[in-house]
N, C-alpha and C positions, 0 to 999 in steps of 0.2 A: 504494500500500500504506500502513498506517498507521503503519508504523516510520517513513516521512519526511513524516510530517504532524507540521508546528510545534504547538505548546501557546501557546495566546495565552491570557492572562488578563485579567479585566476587577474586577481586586483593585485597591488602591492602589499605587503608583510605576509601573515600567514596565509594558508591555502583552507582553510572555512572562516567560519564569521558567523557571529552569534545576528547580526544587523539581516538579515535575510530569512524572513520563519515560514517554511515551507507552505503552513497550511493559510498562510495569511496568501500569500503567492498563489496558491490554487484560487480561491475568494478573488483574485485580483486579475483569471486570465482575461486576456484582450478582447473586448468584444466593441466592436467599432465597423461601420460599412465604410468607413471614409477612404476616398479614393485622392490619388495624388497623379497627377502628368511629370510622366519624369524629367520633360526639360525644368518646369518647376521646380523640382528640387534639385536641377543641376545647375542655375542660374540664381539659386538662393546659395547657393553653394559657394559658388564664383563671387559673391560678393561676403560671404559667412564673418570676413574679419572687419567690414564696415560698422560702423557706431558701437565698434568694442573698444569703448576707452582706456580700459587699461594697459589692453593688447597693444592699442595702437602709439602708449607711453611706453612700454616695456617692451613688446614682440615676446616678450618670455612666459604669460600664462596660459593656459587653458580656458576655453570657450563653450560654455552649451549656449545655445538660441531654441526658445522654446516658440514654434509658432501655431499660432492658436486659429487666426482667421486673419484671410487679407491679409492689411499691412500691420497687423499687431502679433507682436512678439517681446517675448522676456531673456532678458540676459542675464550671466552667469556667469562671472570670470573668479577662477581662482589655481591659486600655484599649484592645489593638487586637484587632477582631474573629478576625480568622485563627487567634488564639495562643487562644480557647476551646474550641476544637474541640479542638487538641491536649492542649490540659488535660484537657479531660473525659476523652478516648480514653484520654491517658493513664491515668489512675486504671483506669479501665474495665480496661485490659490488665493491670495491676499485681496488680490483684485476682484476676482471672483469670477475671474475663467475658467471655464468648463474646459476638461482634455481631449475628452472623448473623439473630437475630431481634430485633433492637432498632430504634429510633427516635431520632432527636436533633433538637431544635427548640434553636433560634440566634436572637438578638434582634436581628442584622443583617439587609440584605440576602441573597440567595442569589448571589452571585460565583461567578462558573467556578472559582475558588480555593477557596470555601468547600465548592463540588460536590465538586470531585475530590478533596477529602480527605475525603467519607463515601465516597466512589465507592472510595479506596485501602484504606478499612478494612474493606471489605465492609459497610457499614449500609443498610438496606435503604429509607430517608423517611429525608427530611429537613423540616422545617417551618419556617417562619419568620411572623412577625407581618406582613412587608413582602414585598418582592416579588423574584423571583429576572430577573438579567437575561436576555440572552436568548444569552448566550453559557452563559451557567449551564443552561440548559434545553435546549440542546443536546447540552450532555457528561451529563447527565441522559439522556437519549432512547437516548445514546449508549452507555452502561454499564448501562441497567437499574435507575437511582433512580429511587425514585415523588419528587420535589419539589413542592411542598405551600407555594405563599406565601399570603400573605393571609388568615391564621386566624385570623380575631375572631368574637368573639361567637357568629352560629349560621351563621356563612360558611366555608369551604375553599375557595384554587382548584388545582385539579391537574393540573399540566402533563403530569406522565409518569410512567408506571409508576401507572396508574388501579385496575388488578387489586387492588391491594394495600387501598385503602382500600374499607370499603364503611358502606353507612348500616341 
């Protein structure tokens, strides 16, 4: 059963993590019809490091953009990848944006860590520039995220949750 299947994480320091509770995560798979045009998210892409102030003072942190509709979106910069997601979500909740049809692209890799906390907030893609590992694309398949690495220029690759993207 999946209440005693461990959470391994493939984030920095140890390899599980008390921060990830299996049956909270089942409660939390992805259910969303929202659909996306890939050049959309290849030309949100191509601009991903636009009105990231800090980025654009340092070049040295990390990046989520959380987009929710249109032209609204939340940012999330911080030195360690994991804490932009939070950031962005954060605001995103605060405001009292709805996820269910939204999108967040992350200037990290895709980490089973970074998975399960869109997979926790109900977000339906995830995108990244780099590539998501293959514990990440697992609990992706697993919850129902479409993950989306390697978005440059006029390329996408899409591991899971295909429905969602179309050309």
């Amino acid at each position: 059963s999946f209440d005693t299947e461990k959470v391994i994480i493939s984030g920095c320091g140890r390899s599980s993590t008390a921060n990830i509770d299996p049956a909270a995560m089942a409660a939390r798979k992805v259910r969303s019809d929202a659909k996306f045009h890939k050049n959309e998210i290849l030309n949100l892409m191509s601009e991903f490091y636009t009105q990231c102030e800090l980025y654009e003072m340092t070049g040295c942190v990390h990046t989520a953009k959380l987009f929710v509709s249109g032209e609204q979106f939340y940012i999330g910069e911080d030195i360690a990848q994991h804490n932009t997601i939070d950031k962005a979500v954060g605001k995103a909740i605060l405001a009292g944006a709805q996820l269910q049809n939204s999108f967040l692209m992350v200037s990290g890799r895709l980490s089973s860590e970074m998975v399960a906390k869109a997979v926790m907030h109900g977000i339906p893609v995830l995108v990244s520039r780099t590539a998501p590992t293959s514990l990440g694309v697992v609990i992706a398949r697993k919850f129902n995220l479409t993950l989306c690495g390697f978005a440059r220029g006029e390329n996408i690759n899409v591991y899971s949750g295909v429905e969602r993207i179309y050309e």
